[in-house]
ROMAR-557677 format. One record per residue (C-alpha): residue number from 1; z, x, y. Coordinates in steps of 0.001 Angstrom, whole numbers, always signed. Layout:
<sites>
<site seq="NUM" up="Z" east="X" north="Y"/>
...
</sites>
This chain:
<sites>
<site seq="1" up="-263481" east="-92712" north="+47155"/>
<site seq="2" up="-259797" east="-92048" north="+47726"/>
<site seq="3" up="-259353" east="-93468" north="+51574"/>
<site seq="4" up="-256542" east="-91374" north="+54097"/>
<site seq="5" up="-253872" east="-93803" north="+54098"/>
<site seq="6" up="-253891" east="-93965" north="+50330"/>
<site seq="7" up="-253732" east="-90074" north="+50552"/>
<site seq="8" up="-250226" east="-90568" north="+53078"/>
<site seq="9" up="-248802" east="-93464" north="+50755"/>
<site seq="10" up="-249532" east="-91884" north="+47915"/>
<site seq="11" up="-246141" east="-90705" north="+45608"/>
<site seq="12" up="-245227" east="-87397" north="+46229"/>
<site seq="13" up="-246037" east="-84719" north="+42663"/>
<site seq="14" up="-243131" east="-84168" north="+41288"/>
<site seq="15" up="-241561" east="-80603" north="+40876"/>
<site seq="16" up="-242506" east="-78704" north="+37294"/>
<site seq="17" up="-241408" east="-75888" north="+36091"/>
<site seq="18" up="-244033" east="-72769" north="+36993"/>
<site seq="19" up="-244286" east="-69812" north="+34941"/>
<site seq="20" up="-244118" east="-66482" north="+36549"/>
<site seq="21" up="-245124" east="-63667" north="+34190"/>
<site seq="22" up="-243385" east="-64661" north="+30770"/>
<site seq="23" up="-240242" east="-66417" north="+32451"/>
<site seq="24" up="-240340" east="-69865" north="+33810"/>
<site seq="25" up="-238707" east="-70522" north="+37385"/>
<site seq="26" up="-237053" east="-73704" north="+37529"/>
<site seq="27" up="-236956" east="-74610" north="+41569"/>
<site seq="28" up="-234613" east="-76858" north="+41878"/>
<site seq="29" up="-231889" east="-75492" north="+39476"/>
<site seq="30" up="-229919" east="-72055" north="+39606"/>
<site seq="31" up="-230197" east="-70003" north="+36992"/>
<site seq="32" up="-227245" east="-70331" north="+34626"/>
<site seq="33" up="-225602" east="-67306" north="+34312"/>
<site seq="34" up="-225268" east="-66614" north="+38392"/>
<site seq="35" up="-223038" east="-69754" north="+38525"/>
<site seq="36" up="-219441" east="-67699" north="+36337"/>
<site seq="37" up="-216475" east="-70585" north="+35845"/>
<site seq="38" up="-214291" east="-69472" north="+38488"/>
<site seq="39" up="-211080" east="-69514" north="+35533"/>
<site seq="40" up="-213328" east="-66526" north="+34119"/>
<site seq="41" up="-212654" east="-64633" north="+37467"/>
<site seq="42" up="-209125" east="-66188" north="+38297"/>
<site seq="43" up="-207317" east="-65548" north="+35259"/>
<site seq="44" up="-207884" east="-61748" north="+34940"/>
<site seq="45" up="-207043" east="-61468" north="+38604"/>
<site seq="46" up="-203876" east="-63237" north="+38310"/>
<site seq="47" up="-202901" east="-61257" north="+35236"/>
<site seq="48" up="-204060" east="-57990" north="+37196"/>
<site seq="49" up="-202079" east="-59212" north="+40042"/>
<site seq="50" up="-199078" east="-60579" north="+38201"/>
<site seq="51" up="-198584" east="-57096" north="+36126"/>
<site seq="52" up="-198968" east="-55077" north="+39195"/>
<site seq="53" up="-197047" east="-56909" north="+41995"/>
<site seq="54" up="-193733" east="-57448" north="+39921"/>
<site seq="55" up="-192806" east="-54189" north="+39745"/>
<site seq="56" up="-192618" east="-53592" north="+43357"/>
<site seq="57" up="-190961" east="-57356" north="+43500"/>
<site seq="58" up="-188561" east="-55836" north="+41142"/>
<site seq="59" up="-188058" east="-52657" north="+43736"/>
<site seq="60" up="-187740" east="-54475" north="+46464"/>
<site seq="61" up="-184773" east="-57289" north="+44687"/>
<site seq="62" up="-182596" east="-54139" north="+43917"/>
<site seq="63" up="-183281" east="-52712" north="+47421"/>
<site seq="64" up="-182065" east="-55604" north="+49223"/>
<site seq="65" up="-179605" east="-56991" north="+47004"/>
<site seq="66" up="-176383" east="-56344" north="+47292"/>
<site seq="67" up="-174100" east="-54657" north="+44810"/>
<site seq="68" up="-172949" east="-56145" north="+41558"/>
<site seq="69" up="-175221" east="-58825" north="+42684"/>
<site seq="70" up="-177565" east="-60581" north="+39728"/>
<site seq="71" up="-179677" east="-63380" north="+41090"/>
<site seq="72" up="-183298" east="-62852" north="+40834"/>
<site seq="73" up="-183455" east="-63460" north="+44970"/>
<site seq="74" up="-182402" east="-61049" north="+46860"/>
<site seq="75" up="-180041" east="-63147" north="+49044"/>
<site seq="76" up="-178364" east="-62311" north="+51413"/>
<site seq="77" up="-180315" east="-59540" north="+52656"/>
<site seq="78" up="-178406" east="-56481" north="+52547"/>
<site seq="79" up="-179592" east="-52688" north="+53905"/>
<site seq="80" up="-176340" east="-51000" north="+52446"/>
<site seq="81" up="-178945" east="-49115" north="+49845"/>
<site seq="82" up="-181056" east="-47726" north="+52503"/>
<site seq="83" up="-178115" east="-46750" north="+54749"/>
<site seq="84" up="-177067" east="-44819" north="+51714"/>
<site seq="85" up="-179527" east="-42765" north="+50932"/>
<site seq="86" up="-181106" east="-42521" north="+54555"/>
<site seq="87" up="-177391" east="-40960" north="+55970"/>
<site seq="88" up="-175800" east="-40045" north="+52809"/>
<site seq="89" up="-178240" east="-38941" north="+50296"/>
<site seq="90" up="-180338" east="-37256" north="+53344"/>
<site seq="91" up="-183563" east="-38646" north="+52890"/>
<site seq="92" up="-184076" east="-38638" north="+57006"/>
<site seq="93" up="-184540" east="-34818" north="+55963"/>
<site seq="94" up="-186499" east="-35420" north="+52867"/>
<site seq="95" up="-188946" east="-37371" north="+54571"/>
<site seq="96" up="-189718" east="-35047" north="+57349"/>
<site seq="97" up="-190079" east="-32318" north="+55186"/>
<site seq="98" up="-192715" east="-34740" north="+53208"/>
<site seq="99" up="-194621" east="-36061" north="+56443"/>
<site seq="100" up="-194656" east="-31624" north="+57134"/>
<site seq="101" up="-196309" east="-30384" north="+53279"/>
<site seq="102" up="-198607" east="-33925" north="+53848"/>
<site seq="103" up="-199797" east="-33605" north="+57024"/>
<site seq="104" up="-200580" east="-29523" north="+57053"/>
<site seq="105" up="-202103" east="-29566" north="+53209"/>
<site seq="106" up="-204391" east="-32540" north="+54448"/>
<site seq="107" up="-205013" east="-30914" north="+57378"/>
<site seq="108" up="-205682" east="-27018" north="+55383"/>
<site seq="109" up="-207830" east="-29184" north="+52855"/>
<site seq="110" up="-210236" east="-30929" north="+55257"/>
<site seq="111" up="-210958" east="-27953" north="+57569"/>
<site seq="112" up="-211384" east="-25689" north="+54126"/>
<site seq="113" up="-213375" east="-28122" north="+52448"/>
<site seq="114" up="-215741" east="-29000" north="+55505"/>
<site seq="115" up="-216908" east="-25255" north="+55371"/>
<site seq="116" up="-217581" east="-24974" north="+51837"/>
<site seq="117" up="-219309" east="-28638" north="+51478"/>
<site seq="118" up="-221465" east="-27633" north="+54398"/>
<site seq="119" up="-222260" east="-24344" north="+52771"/>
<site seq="120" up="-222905" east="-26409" north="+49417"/>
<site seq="121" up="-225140" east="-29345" north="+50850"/>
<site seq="122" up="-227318" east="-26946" north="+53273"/>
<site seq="123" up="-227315" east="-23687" north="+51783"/>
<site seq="124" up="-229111" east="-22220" north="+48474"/>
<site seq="125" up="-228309" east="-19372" north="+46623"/>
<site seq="126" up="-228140" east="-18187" north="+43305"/>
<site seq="127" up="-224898" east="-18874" north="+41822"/>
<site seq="128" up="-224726" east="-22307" north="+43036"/>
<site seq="129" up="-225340" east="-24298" north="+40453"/>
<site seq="130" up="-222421" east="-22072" north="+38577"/>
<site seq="131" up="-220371" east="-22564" north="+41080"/>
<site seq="132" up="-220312" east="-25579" north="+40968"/>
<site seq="133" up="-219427" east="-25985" north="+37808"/>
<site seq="134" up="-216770" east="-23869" north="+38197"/>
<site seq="135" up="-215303" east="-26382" north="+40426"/>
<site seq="136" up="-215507" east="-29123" north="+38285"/>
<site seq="137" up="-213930" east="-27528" north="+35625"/>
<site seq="138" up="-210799" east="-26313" north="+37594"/>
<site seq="139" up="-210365" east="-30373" north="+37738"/>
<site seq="140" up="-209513" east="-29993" north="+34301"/>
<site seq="141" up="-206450" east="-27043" north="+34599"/>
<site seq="142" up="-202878" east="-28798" north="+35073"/>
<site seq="143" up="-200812" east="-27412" north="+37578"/>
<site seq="144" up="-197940" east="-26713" north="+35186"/>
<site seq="145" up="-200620" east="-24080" north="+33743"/>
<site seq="146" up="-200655" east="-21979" north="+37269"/>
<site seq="147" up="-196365" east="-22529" north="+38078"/>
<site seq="148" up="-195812" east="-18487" north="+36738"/>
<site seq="149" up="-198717" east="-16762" north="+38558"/>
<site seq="150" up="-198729" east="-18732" north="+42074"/>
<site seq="151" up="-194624" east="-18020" north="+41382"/>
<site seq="152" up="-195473" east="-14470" north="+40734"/>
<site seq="153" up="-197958" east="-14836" north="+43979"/>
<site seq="154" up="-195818" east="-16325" north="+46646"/>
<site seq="155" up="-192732" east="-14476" north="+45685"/>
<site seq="156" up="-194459" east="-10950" north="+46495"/>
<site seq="157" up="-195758" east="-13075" north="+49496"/>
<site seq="158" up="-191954" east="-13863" north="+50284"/>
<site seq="159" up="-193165" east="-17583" north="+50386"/>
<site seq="160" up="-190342" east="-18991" north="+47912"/>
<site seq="161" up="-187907" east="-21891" north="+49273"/>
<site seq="162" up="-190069" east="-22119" north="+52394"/>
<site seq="163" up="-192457" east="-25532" north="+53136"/>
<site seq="164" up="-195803" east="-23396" north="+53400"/>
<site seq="165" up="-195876" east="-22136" north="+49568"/>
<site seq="166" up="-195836" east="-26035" north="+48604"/>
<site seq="167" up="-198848" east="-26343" north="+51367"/>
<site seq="168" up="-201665" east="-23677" north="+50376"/>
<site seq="169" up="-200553" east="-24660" north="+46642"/>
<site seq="170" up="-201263" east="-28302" north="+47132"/>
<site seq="171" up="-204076" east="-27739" north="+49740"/>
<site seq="172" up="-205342" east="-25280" north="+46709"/>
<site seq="173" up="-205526" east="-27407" north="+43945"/>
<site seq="174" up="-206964" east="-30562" north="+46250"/>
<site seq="175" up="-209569" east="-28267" north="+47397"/>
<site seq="176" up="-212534" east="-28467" north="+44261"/>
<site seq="177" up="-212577" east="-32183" north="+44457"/>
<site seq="178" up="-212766" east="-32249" north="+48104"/>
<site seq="179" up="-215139" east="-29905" north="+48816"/>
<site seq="180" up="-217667" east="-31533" north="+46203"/>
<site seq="181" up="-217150" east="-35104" north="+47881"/>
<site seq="182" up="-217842" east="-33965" north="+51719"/>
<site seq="183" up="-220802" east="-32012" north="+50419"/>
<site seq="184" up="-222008" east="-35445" north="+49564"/>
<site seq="185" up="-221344" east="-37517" north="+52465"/>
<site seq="186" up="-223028" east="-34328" north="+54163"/>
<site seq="187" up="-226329" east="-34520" north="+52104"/>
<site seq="188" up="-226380" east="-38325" north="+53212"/>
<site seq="189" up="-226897" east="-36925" north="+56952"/>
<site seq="190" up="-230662" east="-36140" north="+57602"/>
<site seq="191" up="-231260" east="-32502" north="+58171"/>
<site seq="192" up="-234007" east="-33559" north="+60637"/>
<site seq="193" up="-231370" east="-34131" north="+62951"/>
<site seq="194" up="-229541" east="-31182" north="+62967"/>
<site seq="195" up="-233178" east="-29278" north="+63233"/>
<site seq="196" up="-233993" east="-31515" north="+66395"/>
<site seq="197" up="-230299" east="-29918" north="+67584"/>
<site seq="198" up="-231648" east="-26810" north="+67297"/>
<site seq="199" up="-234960" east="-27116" north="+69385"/>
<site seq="200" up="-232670" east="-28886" north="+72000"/>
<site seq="201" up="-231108" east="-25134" north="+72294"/>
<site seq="202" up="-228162" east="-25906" north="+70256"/>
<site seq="203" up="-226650" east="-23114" north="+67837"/>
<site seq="204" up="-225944" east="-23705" north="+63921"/>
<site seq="205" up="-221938" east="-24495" north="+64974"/>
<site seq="206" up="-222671" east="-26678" north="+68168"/>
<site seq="207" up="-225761" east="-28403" north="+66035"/>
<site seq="208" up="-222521" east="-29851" north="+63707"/>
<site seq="209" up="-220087" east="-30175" north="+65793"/>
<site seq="210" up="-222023" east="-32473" north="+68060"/>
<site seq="211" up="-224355" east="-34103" north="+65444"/>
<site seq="212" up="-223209" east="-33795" north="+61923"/>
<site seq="213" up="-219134" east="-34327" north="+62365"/>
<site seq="214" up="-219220" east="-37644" north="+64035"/>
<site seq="215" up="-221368" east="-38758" north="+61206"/>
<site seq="216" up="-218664" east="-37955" north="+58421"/>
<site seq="217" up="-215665" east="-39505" north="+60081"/>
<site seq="218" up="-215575" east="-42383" north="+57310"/>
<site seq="219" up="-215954" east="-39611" north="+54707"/>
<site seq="220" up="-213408" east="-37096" north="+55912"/>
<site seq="221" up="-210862" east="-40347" north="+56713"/>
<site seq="222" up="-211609" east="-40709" north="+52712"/>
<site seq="223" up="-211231" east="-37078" north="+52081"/>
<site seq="224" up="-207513" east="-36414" north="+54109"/>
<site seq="225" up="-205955" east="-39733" north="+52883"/>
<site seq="226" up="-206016" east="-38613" north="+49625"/>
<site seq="227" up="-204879" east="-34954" north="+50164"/>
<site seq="228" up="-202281" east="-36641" north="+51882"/>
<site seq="229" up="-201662" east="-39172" north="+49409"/>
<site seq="230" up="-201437" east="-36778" north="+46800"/>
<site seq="231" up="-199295" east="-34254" north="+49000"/>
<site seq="232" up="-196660" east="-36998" north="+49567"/>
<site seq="233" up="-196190" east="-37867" north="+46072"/>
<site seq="234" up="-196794" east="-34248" north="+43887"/>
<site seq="235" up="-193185" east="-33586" north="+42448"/>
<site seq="236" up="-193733" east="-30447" north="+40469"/>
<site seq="237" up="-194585" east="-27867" north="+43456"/>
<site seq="238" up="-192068" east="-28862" north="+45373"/>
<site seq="239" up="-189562" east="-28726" north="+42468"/>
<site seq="240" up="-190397" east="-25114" north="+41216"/>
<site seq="241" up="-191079" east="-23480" north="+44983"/>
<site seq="242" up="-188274" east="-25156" north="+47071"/>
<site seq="243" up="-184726" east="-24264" north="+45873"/>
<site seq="244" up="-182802" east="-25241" north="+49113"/>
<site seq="245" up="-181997" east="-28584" north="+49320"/>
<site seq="246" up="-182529" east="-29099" north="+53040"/>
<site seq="247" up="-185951" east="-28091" north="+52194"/>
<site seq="248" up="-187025" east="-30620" north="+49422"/>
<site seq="249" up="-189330" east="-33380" north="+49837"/>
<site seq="250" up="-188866" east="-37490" north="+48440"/>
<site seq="251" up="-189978" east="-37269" north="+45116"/>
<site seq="252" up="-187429" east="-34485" north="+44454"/>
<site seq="253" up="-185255" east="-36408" north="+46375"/>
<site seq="254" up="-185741" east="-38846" north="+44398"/>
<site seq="255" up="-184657" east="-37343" north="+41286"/>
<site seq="256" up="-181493" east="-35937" north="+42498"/>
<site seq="257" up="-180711" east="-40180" north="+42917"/>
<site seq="258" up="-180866" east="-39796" north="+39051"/>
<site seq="259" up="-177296" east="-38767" north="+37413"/>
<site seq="260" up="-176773" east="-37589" north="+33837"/>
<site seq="261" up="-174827" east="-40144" north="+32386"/>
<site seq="262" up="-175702" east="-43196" north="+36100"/>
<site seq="263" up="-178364" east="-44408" north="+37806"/>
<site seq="264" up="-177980" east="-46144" north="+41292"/>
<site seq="265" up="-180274" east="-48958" north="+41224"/>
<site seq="266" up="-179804" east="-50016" north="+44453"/>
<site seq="267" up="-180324" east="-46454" north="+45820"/>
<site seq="268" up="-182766" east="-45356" north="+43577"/>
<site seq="269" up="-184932" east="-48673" north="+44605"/>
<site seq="270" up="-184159" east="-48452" north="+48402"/>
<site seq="271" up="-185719" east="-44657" north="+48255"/>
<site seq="272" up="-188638" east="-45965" north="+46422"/>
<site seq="273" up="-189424" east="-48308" north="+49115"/>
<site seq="274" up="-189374" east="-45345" north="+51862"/>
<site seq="275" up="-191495" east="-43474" north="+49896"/>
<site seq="276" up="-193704" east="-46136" north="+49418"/>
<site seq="277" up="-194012" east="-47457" north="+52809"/>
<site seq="278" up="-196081" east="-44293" north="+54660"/>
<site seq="279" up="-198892" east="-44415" north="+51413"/>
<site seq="280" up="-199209" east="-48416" north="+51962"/>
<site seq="281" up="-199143" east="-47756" north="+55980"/>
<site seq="282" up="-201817" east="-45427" north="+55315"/>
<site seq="283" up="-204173" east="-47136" north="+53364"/>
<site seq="284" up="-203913" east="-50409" north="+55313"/>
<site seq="285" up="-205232" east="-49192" north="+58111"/>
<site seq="286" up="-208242" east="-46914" north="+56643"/>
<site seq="287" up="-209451" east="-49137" north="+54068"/>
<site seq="288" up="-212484" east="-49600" north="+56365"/>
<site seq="289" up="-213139" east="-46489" north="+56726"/>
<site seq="290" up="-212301" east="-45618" north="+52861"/>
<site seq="291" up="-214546" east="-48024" north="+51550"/>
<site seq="292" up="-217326" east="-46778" north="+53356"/>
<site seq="293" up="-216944" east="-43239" north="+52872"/>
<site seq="294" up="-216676" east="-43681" north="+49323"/>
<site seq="295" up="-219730" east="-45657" north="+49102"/>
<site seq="296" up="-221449" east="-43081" north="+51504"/>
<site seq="297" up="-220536" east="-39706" north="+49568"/>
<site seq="298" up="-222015" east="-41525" north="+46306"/>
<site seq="299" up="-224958" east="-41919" north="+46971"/>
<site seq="300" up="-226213" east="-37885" north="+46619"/>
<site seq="301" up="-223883" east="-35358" north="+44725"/>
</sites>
């Protein structure tokens, strides 16, 4: 009869693999394929990294180096590029004109597309289902298509050469893709709440004003940064609807840097670096927000 103290001294069972269903669990060793060689994951960064930051390293050595300068450093430090085309090439003009079109077509866009996603995630009726696939297949019209009849349309409207025919047309074509992603972040918001609004005394309008909108502030941050996004850099509206040059935005601007038979380098670089300085701005500061309203609006569609 086994005593108690040979029980306590007794060698402790060692640890054997137990089989669970048809696999066998090994406790005291991770499986292999959660453990990746971190070259597998460090290498195609680096290349991803390497092919996408030189360019803008390449931007920023013409911008601040001066001219007839060829080192590969841009030293010393010169701002001669972005005094030129700031003062002389009027891009202080060009980029108010831009932060104008981006700011009132993101605007135009969210409001628009708030109303019809909230008609689309609350609301049945018949030709839904059509109508939304109408929407998704305007995603697939190029704007170059629609130049001659939104032309022919803002011309009778007496919109031509003026900031607000570039506005409704980019707030226009923004507006399918929009409306279909705030319709999801607003099926993601229980309707139970907006019902317990209404016993509360609240009306349809107050119930989402004071229930449903504070919920979709990650999703409309998503939703306006990317009408703005794609304001800021669209070249073709502005190109065909805007003949005055006071009037035309930085990626026209841009192009005018361009001569037939020259190319400033240094100016053509220094304006790329103003025009990409709002987007990066923009994006560092709402990642947080953009993450999560992405991951929020995919969840029902």
């Amino acid at each position: 009869m086994i005593t108690k103290e040979a029980e306590m001294t007794a060698a402790p069972t060692p640890l054997v693999d137990r089989p669970v269903g048809r696999r066998v669990v090994r406790p005291d060793r991770r499986r292999a394929w959660d453990e990746v060689p971190r070259p597998h994951i460090y290498l195609p960064l680096g290349l991803y990294l390497l092919f996408t930051l030189v360019p803008f390293y390449w931007m920023l050595l013409f911008a601040f180096r001066p001219t007839g300068s060829s080192s590969l450093v841009p030293w010393p430090l010169t701002l001669e590029h972005f005094d030129k085309v700031w003062n002389e090439r009027s891009f202080a003009l060009f980029f108010k004109n831009s932060l104008i079109v981006g700011a009132l077509s993101m605007l135009l866009t969210t409001v628009v597309a708030l109303a019809g996603g909230y008609a689309l995630a609350r609301f049945d009726f018949r030709i839904k289902r059509g109508f939304l696939l109408v929407l998704l297949c305007s995603q697939f019209i190029p704007g170059a298509l629609m130049l001659v009849p939104l032309f022919q349309i803002f011309a009778n409207l007496r919109m031509i050469n003026s900031l607000g025919s570039v506005i409704v047309a980019e707030a226009v074509f923004q507006l399918p893709l929009s409306m279909i992603l705030i319709s999801g972040f607003i099926k993601n918001v229980p309707y139970s709440l907006e019902e317990a609004a209404w016993v509360d005394g609240c009306g349809r309008f107050r119930a989402f004003c004071a229930v449903v909108l504070p919920l979709l502030r990650p999703g409309l941050i998503a939703v306006g940064s990317f009408a703005f996004v794609h304001s800021w850099n669209h070249f073709l509206f502005a190109l065909m609807f805007l003949s005055d040059q006071g009037k035309q935005t930085i990626p026209v601007g841009l192009a005018t840097l361009m001569g037939a038979d020259s190319v400033d380098l240094g100016a053509l670089a220094a304006g790329g670096v103003i025009a990409a300085l709002p987007v990066v701005l923009v994006f560092a500061f709402i990642q947080r927000w953009l993450v999560t309203g992405f991951s929020a609006g995919a969840v029902k569609g």
